[in-house]
C-alpha positions as CSV (number, residue, x, y, z in Angstrom):
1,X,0.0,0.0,0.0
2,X,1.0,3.4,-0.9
3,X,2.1,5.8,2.1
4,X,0.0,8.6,2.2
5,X,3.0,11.2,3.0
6,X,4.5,10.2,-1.0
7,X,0.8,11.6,-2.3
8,X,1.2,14.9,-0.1
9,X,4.6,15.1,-1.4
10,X,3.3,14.6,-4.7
11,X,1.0,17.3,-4.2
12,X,2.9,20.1,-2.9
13,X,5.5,19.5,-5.6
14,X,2.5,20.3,-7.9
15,X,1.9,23.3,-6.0
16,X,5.4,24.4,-6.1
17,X,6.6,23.4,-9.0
18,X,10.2,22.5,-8.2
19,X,11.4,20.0,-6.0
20,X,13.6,22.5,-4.2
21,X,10.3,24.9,-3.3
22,X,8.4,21.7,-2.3
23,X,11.5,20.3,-0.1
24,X,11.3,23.8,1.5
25,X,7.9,23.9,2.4
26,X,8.2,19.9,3.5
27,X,11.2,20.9,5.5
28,X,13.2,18.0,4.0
29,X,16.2,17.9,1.9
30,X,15.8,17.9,-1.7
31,X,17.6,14.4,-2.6
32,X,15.1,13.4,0.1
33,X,11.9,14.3,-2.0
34,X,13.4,13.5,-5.3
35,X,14.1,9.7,-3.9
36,X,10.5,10.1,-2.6
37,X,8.9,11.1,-6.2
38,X,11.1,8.1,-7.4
39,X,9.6,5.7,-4.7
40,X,6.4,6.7,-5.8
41,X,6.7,6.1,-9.5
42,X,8.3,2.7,-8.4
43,X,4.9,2.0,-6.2
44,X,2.8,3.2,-9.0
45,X,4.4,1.1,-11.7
46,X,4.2,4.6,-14.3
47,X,6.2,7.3,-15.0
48,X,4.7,10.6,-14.0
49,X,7.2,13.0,-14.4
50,X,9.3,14.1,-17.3
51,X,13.1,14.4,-16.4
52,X,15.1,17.3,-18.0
53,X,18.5,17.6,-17.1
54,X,18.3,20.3,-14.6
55,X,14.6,19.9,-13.5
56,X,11.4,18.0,-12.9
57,X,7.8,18.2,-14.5
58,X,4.8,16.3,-14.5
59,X,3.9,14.5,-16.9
60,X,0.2,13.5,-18.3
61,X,0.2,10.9,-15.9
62,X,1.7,12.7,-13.2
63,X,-1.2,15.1,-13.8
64,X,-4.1,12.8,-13.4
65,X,-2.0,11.3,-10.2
66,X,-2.0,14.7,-8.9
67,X,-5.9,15.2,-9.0
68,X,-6.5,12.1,-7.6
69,X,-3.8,12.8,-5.1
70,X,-5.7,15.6,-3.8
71,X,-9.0,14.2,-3.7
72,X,-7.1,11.3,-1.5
73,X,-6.1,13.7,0.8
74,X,-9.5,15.3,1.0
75,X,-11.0,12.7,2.2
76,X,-8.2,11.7,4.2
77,X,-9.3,15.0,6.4
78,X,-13.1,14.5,6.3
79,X,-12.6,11.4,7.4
80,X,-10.5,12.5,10.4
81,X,-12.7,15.1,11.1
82,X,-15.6,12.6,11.2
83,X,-14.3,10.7,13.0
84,X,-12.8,13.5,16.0
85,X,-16.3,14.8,15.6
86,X,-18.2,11.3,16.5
87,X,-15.3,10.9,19.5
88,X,-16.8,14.3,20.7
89,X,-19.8,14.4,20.5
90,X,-19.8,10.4,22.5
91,X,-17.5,12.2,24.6
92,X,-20.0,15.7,24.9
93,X,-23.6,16.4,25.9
94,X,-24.5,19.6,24.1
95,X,-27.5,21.4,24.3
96,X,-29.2,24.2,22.2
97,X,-31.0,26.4,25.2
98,X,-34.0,28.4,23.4
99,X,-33.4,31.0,26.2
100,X,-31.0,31.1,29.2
101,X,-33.3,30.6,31.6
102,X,-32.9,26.7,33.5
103,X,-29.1,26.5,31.8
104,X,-27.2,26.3,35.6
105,X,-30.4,24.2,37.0
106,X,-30.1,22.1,33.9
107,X,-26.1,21.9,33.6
108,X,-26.1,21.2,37.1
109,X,-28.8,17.9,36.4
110,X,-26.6,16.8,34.0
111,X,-23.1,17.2,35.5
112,X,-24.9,15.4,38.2
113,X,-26.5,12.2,36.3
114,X,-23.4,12.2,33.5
115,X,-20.3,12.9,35.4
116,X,-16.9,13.2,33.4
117,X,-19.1,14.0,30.5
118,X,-18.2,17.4,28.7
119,X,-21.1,19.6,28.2
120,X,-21.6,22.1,25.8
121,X,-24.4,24.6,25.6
122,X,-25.8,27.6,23.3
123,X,-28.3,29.9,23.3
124,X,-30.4,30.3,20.4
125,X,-33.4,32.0,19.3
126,X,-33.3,30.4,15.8
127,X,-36.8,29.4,15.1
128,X,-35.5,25.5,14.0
129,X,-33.8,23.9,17.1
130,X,-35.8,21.3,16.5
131,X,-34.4,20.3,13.3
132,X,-31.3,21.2,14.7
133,X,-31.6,18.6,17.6
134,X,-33.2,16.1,14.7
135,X,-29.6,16.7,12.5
136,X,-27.7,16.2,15.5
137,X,-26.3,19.2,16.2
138,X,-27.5,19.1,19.5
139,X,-28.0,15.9,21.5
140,X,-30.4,17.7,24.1
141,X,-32.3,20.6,23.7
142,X,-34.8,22.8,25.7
143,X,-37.7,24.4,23.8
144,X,-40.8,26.6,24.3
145,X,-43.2,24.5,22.6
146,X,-43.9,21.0,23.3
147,X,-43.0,19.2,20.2
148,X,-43.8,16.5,17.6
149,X,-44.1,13.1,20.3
150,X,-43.8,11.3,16.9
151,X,-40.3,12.3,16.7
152,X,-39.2,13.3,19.6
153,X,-39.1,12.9,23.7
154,X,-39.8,15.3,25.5
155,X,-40.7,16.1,29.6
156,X,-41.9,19.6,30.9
157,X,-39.2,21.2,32.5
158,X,-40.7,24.7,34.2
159,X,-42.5,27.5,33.0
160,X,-41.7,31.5,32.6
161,X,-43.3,34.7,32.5
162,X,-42.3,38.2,30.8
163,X,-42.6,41.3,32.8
164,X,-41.8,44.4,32.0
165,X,-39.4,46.6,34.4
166,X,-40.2,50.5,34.5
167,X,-39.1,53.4,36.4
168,X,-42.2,54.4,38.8
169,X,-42.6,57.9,36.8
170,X,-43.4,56.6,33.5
171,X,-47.1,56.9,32.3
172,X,-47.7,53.1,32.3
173,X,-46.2,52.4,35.6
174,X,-49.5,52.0,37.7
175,X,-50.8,49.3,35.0
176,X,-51.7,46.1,36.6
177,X,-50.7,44.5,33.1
178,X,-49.9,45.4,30.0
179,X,-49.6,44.0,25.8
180,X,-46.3,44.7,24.1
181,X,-48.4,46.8,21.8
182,X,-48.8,49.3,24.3
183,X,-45.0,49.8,24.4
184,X,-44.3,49.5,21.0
185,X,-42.3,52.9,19.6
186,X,-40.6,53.0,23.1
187,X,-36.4,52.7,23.6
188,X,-35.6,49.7,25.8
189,X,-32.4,48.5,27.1
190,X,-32.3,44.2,26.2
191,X,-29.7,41.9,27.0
192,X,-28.2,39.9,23.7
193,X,-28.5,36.5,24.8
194,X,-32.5,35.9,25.5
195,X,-33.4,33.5,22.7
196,X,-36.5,33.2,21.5
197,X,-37.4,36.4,23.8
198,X,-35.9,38.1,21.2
199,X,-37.8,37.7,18.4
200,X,-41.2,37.8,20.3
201,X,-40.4,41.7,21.6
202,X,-39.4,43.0,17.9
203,X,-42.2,40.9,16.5
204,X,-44.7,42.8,18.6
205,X,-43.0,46.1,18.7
206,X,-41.1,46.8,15.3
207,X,-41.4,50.5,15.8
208,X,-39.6,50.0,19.0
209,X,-35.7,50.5,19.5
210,X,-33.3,48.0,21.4
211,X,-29.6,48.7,23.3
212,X,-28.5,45.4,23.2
213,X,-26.2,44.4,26.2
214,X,-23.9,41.3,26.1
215,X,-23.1,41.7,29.5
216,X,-25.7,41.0,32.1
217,X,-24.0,42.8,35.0
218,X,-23.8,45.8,32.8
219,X,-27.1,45.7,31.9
220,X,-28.5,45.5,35.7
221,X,-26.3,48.9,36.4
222,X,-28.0,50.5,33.4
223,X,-31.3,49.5,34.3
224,X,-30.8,50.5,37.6
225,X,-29.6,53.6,36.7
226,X,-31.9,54.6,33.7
227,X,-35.2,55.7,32.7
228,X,-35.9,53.7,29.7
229,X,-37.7,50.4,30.3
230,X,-36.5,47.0,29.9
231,X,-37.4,43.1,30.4
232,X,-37.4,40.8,33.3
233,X,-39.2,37.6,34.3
234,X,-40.3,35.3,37.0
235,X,-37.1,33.2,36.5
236,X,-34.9,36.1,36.6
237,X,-36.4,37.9,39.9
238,X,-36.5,34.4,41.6
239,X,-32.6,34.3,41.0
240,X,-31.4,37.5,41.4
241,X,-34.7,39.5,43.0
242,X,-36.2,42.4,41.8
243,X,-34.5,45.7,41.2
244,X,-35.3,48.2,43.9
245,X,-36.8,51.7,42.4
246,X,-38.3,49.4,39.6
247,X,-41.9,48.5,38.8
248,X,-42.4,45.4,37.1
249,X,-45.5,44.7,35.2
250,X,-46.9,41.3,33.6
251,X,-46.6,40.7,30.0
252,X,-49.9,39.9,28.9
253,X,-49.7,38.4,25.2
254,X,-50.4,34.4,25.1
255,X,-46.9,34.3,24.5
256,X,-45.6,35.5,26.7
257,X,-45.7,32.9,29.4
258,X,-44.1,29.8,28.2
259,X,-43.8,26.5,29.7
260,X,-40.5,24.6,28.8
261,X,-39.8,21.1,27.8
262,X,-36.5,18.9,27.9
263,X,-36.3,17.7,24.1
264,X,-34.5,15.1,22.7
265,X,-35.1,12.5,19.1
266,X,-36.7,9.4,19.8
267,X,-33.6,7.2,18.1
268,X,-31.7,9.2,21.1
269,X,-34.2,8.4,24.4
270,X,-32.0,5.5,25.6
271,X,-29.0,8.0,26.5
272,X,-31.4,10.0,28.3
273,X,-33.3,7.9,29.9
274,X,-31.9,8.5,33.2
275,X,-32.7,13.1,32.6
276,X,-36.3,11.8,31.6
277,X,-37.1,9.7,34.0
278,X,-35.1,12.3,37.1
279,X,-37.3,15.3,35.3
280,X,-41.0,13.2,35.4
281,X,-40.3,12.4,39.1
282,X,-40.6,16.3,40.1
283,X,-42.9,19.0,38.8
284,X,-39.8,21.5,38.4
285,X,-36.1,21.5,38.7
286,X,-34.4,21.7,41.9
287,X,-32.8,24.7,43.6
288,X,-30.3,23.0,45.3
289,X,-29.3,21.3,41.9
290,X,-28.3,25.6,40.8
């Protein structure tokens, strides 16, 4: 069988196109390639280079060896990649988060039940997790919407409201509820990473303007310090409590209060069996799992 190294050889001398470039990039000696490109020709049982008395060219076969060379070595790197990537991901638990609320109560679960496991997670308020999870991008994910029990498991995790956090002077701060119509047009401060949360505010209010924060501790001094209105929920105030000087009002759109549901593919359920059947056996996640 042919060595793989005489095809990459092969290749960078086609890239080159001399043997003392090629032994250069290589970092080998020339007489060391040119013995090489002989080896190879011997292996091959063709010539593929044409030998003029001061250099080396391919040849028509040389040629065709090179593009088939370079396919070799293609696939030579998808396949290593492959298999790294199925290593990993045996290796890995990763999970596509819809929003960030439940990610330490759930990392925590999983660290717990899988331990020496990597885990991986991402917040995403891309509308097709679920194909995401099917293509196996994720192994696990956690979604707003229960979803198709034909083709996947899933378990209700916990469920979250929107509220929305105003100064006590502004005009709507006495409501006892309010639509995100009513606050469409207004400028609201928003952290980056809220998923699906995301979408539903500039859905509802596309005359509205967002300052986007990446950093949530930069985004509670803001808030604290600013007029302009911005977005909690029930999850969040549980956590961290609510801001003082702040009113916080109930979102009252259908959507905004969403239950959440630990999602995996059916051909996947046997991994899991053990998050499933910890997650039916209490109504919510545990605070002493955070």
């Amino acid at each position: 069988m042919i060595e793989i190294h005489l095809f990459e050889q092969l290749v960078a001398f086609a890239d080159c196109g001399t043997l003392s470039a090629a032994a250069e990039q290589l970092h080998i000696s020339q007489p060391a390639l040119s013995r090489s490109m002989q080896r190879l020709e011997d292996e091959l049982e063709i010539k593929i280079f044409d030998r003029h008395k001061s250099r080396l060219s391919l040849n028509e076969n040389g040629e065709l060896t090179v593009k088939y060379a370079r396919n070799l070595l293609l696939q030579e790197t998808s396949m290593i990649q492959q298999l790294r990537d199925f290593d990993r991901k045996k290796r890995t638990i990763s999970v596509g988060f819809c929003a960030p609320a439940l990610i330490p109560e759930f990392v925590a679960l999983l660290s717990r039940l899988y331990e020496g496991m990597a885990l991986s997670t991402e917040v995403t308020g891309d509308p097709r997790l679920p194909e995401h999870l099917a293509e196996g991008r994720y192994q696990l994910a956690i979604l707003h919407d229960e979803p198709d029990p034909e083709r996947f498991c899933s378990c209700p995790l916990d469920s979250e409201q929107l509220y929305i956090s105003l100064p006590p002077v502004h005009p709507l701060a006495d409501s006892q509820g309010l639509y995100l119509k009513e606050l469409d047009g207004q400028t609201f401060l928003l952290y980056s990473q809220t998923g699906f949360w995301d979408d539903l505010c500039r859905r509802k209010m596309p005359s509205s303007r967002f300052l986007m924060q990446t950093e949530m501790e930069v985004l509670g001094e803001l808030v604290a310090n600013s007029a302009l209105p911005a977005f909690t929920t029930d999850y969040v105030m549980k956590r961290n409590g609510e801001i003082s000087d702040r009113i916080t009002i109930p979102v009252l759109d259908k959507e905004a209060s969403v239950t959440y549901y630990c999602v995996c593919p059916r051909d996947n359920a046997d991994r899991f069996r053990r998050v499933f059947r910890y997650l039916r056996s209490r109504d919510s996640l545990p605070a002493d799992l955070s």
